[in-house]
N, C-alpha and C positions, 0 to 999 in steps of 0.2 A: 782656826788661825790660818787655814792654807787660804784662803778667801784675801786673807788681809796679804801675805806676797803675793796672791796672785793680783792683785786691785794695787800693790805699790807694780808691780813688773808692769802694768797693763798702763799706769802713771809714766812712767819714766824714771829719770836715774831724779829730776827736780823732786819729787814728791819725797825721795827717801835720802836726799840730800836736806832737803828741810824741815826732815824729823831728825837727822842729825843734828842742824845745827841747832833746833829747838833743844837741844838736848843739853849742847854746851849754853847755848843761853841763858838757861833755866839755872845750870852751877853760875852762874854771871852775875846773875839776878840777887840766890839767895846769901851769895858775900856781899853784897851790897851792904855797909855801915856807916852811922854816923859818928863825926870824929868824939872823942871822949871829951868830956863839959870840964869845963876850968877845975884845978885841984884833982881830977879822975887821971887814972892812966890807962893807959891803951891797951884794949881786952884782947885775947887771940882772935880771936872774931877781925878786930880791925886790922888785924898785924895780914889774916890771909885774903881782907880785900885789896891789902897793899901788895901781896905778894906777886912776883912773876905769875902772866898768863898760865903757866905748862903747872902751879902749884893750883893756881886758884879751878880749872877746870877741871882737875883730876876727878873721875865720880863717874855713880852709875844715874842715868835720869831713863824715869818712864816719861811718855812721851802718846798724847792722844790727839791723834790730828782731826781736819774739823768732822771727817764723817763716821769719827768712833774708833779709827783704827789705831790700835797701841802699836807701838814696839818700844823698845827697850833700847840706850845709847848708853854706851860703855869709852873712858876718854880717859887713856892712861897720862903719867906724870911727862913722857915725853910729848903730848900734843897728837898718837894717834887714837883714832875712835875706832866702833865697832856698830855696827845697829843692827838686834836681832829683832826676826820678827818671826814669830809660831814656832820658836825654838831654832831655827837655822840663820845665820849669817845674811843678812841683804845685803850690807853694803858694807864697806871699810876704807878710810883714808886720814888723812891729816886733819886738824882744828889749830887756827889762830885767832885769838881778840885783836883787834884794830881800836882805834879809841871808842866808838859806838856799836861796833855790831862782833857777831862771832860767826866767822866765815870756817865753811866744811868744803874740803876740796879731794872729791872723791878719789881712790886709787885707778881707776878704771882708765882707762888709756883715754883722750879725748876731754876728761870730764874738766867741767869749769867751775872755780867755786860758787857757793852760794851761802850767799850771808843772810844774817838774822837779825833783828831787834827784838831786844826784851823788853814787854810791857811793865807796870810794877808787881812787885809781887803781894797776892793773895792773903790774907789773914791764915791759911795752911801754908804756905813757903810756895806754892804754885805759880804759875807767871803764864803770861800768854806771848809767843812768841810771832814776828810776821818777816815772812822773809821779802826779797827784793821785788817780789813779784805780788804781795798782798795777801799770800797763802797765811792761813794760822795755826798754831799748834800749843795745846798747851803743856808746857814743861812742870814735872814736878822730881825732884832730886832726892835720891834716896838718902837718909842722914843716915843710915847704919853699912851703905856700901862702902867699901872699898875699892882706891883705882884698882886698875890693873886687867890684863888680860892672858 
C-alpha cells in the first residue's frame, strides 16, 4: 500500500482530492430515491435523500481510482472528511453538495476544491464518479459504516 501514497504524493493533492470527492459522491448516489407511488408513504430511505447535505453524506466509502489504487474516505455529520490510504492519513478537509456535484476542498493551505459527478448507480450500490477534470473513480459506500472520526 506504500506504492499507492507514494503514486497519490507523486499525483498531486488533484488525484487525492478526487478520491475524496468520489467518496462523497458515492453516499450521493446511493440516497438517490424514488418518491413513494400514490396510497405508499414515504420510507426512511426517502426521508435521508431529502435530508440536509452534512446528514446525507455522513459515511465511510472505499474508493478505486482508475489504475487500482484504493483508499478509503471517511465524512463525518459536520461535512469534514478524511482519506486514508495504506493505513495513514493523505489528505483531510471539508465536503459540500451544490445541486449536481459534491465538491472536496482540501485543508492544506493553497488547495482549491474539486468537484465530482456521480454516474448511476450499479446493481451493487457502486457508482462511478468523474471529476472536473474527466478523472474517474469508482465509489462504493460502506452500509455497515458509521460516520464519524
Amino acid at each position: 500500500m506504500n506504492g499507492i501514497v507514494r503514486a497519490l504524493n507523486e499525483r498531486g493533492t488533484t488525484v487525492k482530492k478526487l478520491i475524496l470527492i468520489a467518496g462523497c459522491i458515492a453516499l450521493a448516489a446511493c440516497s438517490k430515491s424514488e418518491a413513494p407511488k400514490e396510497g405508499e408513504t414515504a420510507t426512511t430511505e426517502t426521508a435521508a435523500a431529502e435530508a440536509p447535505a452534512e446528514e446525507v453524506l455522513a459515511g465511510t466509502y472505499d474508493v478505486t481510482a482508475a489504475d487500482g489504487a484504493k483508499t478509503t474516505v471517511t465524512i463525518d455529520a459536520a461535512n469534514n472528511y478524511t482519506v486514508m490510504a495504506d493505513g495513514k492519513e493523505a489528505e483531510r478537509g471539508t465536503v459540500a453538495m451544490t445541486k449536481d456535484q459534491t465538491c472536496f476542498n482540501a485543508a492544506a493551505e493553497g488547495s482549491a476544491p474539486v468537484c465530482w459527478t456521480d454516474g448511476e448507480p450499479a446493481a451493487d450500490g457502486s457508482y462511478v464518479a468523474t471529476n472536473d477534470d474527466g478523472e474517474k473513480v469508482t465509489v462504493m459506500k460502506r452500509k455497515d459504516a458509521a460516520a464519524g472520526m
